[in-house]
C-alpha positions as CSV (number, residue, x, y, z in Angstrom):
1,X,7.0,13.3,12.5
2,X,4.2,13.9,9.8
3,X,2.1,10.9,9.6
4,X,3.2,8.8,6.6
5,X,0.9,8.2,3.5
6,X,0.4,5.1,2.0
7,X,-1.0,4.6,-1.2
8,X,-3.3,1.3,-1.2
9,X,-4.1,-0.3,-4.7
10,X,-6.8,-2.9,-4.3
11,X,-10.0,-3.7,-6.7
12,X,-13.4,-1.6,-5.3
13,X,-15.3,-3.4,-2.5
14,X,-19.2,-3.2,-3.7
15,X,-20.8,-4.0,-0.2
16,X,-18.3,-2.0,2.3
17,X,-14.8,0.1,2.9
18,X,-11.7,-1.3,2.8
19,X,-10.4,-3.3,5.8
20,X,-7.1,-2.3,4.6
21,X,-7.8,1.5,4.2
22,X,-9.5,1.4,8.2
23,X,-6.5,-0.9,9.7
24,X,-4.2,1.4,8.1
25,X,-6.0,4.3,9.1
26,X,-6.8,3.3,13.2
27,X,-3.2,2.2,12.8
28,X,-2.0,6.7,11.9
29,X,-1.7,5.9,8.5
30,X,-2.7,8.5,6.1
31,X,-4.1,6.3,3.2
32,X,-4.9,7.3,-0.7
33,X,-7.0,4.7,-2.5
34,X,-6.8,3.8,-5.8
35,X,-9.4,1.0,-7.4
36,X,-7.5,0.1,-10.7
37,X,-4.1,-0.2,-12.2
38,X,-4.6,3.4,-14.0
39,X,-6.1,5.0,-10.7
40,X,-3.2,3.9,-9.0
41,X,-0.8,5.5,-11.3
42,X,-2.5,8.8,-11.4
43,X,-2.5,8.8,-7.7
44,X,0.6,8.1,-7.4
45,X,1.7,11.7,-9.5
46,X,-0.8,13.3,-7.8
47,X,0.3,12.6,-4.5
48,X,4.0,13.1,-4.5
49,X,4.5,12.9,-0.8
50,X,3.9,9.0,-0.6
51,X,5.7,6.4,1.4
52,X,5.0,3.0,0.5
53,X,2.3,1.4,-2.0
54,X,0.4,-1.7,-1.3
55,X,-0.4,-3.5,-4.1
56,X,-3.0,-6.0,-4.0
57,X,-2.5,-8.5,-6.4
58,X,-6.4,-9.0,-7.2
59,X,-8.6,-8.3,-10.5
60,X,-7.7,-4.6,-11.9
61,X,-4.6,-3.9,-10.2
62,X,-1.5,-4.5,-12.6
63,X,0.9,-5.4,-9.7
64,X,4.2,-5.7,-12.4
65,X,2.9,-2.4,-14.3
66,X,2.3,-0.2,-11.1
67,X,5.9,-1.5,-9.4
68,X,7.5,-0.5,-11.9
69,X,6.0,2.9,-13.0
70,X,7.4,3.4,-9.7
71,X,10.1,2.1,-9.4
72,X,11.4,3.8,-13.1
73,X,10.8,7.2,-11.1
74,X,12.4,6.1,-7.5
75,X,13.5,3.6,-6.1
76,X,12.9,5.3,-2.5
77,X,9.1,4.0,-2.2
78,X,9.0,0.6,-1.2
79,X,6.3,-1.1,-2.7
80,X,4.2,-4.2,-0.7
81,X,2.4,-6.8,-2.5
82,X,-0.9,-8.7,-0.7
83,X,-2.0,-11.6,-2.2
84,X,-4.6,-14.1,-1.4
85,X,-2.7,-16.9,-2.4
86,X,0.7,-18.7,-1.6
87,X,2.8,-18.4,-4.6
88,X,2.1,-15.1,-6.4
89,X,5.1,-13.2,-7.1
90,X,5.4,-9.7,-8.5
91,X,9.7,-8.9,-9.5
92,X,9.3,-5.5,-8.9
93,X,7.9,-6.0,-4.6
94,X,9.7,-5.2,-1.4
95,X,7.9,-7.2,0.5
96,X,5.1,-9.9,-0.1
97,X,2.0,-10.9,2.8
98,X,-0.8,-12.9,3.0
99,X,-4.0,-10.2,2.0
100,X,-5.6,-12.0,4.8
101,X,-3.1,-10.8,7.6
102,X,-3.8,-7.1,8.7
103,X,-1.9,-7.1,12.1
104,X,1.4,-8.3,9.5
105,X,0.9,-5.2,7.4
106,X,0.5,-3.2,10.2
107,X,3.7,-4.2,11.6
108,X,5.9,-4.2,8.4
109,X,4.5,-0.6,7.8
110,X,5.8,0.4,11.2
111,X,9.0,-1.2,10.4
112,X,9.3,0.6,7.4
113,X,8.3,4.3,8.3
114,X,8.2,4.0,11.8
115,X,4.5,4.2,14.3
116,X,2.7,7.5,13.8
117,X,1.2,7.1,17.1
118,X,4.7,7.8,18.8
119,X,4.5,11.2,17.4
120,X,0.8,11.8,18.2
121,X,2.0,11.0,22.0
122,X,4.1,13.4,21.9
């Protein structure tokens, strides 16, 4: 199994790395990141081996307009939305978490695309 690669959308942290990008990554995860709605576009047909986008619904990132760019191209990618607060919605998400729950993430992107550490075991 190759490892999967998930494309994270989320605004640029000034003081440090992601969390996201370093829980996905201890977690297997290849991870792309993309700091802006347009970023995350060109990523997106840069990379054309992705598996899922998370979306963080924060700032410069254009949850609706990013869902679905993808969506319009395929519907295979299921797209994740983080937010911050209770009550944000973006139509075009898969799934929606709290931003502030890392081990849930974690676990619906294992649900999704299965554990890359299985196959590292191996």
């Amino acid at each position: 199994m190759a490892r999967p690669t998930i494309l994270v959308a989320e605004p640029e942290r000034s003081e440090a790395l992601s969390v996201r990008k370093l829980v996905l990554e201890t977690a297997k995860y290849n991870v792309v990141t993309a700091h802006s709605t347009s970023e995350a576009l060109e990523i997106f047909h840069l990379f054309p081996n992705i598996n899922i986008a998370v979306l963080v619904m924060e700032g410069v990132i254009d949850c609706k307009l990013v869902a679905h760019s993808i969506k319009t191209i395929t519907e295979k990618i299921p797209i994740v939305v983080l937010s911050p607060r209770i009550g944000n919605k973006c139509e075009a998400a898969d799934h929606m978490l709290s931003s502030h729950d890392p081990e849930e993430l974690v676990k619906l992107m294992r649900s999704l695309v299965g554990d890359p550490r299985q196959a590292i075991e191996k």
